[in-house]
C-alpha positions in Angstrom: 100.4 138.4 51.5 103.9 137.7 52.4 104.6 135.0 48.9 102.9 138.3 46.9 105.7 140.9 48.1 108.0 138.4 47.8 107.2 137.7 44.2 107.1 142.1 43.7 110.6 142.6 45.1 111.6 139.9 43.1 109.6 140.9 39.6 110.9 144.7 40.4 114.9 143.3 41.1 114.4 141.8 37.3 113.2 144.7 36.0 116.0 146.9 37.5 118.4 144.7 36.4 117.2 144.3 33.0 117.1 148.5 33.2 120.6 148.5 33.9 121.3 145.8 31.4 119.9 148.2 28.5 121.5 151.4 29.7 124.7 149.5 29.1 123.7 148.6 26.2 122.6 151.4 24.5 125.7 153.7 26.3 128.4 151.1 24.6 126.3 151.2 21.2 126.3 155.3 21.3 130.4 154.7 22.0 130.6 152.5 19.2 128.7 154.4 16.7 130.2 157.8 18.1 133.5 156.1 18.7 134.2 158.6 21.9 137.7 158.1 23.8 136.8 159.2 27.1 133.8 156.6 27.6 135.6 157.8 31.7 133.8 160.9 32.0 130.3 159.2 30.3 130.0 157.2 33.2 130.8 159.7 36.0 127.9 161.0 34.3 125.8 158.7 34.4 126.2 157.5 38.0 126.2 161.4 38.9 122.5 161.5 37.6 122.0 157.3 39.1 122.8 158.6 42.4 
């Protein structure tokens, strides 16, 4: 039981990760194709709604 919720918090760490690793993504490719200035106040937004 133990090396199965071990192996979940891992597997769900990776999958968070690899979440955050895509909203990155796609935020700097909106900025780029947008070209906005105050990328600032984007992510004060998006933490805002994170937390």
């Amino acid at each position: 039981m133990t090396i199965t919720n071990k192996n979940k918090t891992a597997v769900s760490k990776l999958y968070l990760i690899a979440a955050l690793l895509f909203l990155v993504a796609t935020i700097i490719r909106l900025v780029n194709k947008a070209r906005i200035i105050p990328i600032h106040n984007e992510w004060k937004k998006v933490m805002h709604k994170a937390y």
